[in-house]
C-alpha positions in Angstrom: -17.0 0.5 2.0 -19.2 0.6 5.2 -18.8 4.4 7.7 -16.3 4.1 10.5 -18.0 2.2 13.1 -20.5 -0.3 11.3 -19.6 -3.7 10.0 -17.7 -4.5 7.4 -19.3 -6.9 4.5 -17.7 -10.4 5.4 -16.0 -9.9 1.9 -14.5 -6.7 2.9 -13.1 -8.6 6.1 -11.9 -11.7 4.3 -10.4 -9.7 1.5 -8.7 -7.0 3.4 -7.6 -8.7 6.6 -4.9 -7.8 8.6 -2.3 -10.4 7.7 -3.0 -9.4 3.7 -2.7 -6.1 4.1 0.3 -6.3 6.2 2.1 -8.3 3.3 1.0 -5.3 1.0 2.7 -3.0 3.5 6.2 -5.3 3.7 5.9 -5.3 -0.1 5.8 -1.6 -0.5 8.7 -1.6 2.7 10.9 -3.9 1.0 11.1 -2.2 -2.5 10.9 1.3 -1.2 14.2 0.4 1.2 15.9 -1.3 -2.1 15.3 1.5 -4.6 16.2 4.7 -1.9 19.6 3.1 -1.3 18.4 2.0 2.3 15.8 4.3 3.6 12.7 3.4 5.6 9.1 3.5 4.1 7.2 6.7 5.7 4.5 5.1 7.3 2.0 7.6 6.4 2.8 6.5 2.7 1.2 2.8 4.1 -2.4 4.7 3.4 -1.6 5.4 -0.1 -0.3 2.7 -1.1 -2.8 0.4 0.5 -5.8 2.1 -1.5 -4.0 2.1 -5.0 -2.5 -1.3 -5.0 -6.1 -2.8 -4.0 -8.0 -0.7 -5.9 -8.5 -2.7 -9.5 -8.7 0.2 -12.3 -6.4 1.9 -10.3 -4.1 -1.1 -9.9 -4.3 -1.3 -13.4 -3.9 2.2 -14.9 -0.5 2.1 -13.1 2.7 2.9 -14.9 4.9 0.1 -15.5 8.3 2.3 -15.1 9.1 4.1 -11.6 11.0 6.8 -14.1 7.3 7.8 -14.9 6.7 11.5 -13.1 4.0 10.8 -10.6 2.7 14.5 -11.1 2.4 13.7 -14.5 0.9 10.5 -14.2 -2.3 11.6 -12.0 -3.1 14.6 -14.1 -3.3 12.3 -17.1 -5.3 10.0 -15.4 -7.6 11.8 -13.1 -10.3 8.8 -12.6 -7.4 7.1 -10.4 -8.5 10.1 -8.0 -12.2 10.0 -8.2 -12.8 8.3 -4.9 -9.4 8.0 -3.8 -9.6 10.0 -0.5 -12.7 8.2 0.5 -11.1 4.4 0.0 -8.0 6.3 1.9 -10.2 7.2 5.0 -12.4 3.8 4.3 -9.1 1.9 4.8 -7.4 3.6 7.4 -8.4 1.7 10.5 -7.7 -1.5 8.3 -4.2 -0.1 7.5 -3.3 0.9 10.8 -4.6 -3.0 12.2 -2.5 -4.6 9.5 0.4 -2.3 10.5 0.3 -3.4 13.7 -0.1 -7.1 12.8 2.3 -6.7 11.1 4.8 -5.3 13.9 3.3 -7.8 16.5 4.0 -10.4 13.9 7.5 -9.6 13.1 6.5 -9.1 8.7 7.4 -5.6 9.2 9.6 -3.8 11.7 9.5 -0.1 12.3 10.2 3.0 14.5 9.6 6.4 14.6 6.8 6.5 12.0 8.3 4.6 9.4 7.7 0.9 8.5 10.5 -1.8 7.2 10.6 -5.3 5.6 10.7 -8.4 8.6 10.9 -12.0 8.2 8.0 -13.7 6.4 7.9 -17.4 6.7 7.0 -19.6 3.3 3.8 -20.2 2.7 2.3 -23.8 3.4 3.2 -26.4 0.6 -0.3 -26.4 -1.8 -1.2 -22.4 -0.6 -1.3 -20.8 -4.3 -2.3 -17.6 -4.4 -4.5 -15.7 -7.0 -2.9 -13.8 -10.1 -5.1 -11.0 -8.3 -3.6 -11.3 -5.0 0.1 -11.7 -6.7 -1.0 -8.2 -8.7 -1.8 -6.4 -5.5 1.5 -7.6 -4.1 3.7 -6.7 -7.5 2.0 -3.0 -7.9 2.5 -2.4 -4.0 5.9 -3.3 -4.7 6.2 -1.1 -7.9 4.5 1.4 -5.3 6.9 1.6 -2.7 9.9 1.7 -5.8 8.1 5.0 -7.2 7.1 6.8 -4.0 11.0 6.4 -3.3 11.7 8.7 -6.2 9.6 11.3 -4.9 10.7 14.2 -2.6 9.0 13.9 0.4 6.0 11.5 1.6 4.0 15.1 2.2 4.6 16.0 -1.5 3.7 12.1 -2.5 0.4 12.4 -0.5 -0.5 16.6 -2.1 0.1 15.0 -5.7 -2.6 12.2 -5.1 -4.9 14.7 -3.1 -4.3 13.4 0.1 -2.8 15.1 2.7 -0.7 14.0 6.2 
């Protein structure tokens, strides 16, 4: 991923573009709301959950089961952590424009750094997505249902090696 500052690739701007990654946010919103019994995601969770669900080994490493410890989970698989804090930081402009797309857009709602769920409108009749882009959405999903189990997004962030 290119330094702060420099141009992207044109694949890294197609592929991780603001109205994407904003549907990876309200997917991660919408379960996390659902399995905490009607809390808000933390939106510092947003760049977490952005770099895991998009990252492909990662992505696919993943538990299957939210009743998986997450402590556990990364010490047994320490390559998902390998880079992890640099895709964070490469992603965190991205995160933040999609989270504001996202707001401006009405596919998320929040307040007081936290993000929710808005209204998405159906996709255009012949729009199919790719299994890839339905996996990114389903494990940032499963993402938001895990982090919900966890303490504290502080905690979440310290057990992936990330910090608020």
């Amino acid at each position: 991923m290119s330094s702060a500052g420099a141009p992207r690739p044109f694949e890294e701007e197609a592929l991780f573009n603001p109205a994407f990654l904003s549907l990876i946010l309200r997917e991660a919103a919408k379960e996390f709301f659902e399995r905490s019994g009607g809390r808000d995601l933390p939106a510092m969770l947003a760049y977490l959950i952005a770099p895991v669900a998009l990252h492909g080994p990662t992505r696919q490493t993943l538990p299957r089961s939210v009743t998986a410890q997450m402590g556990e989970w990364v010490r047994a698989h320490p390559a998902a952590l390998v880079d992890l804090p640099q895709r964070a930081r490469s992603l965190r402009p991205l995160v933040s424009a999609a989270a504001c797309f996202g707001l401006r857009s009405g596919v998320l709602g929040g307040e007081q750094g936290v993000l929710r769920a808005g209204a998405i409108k159906r996709r255009p009749h012949g729009m199919d997505r790719s299994a890839d882009v339905d996996d990114c959405l389903s494990r940032a999903g499963f993402l938001g249902r895990w982090v919900a189990e966890q303490a504290d997004a502080t905690t979440t962030l310290a057990i992936w090696g990330l910090r608020a």
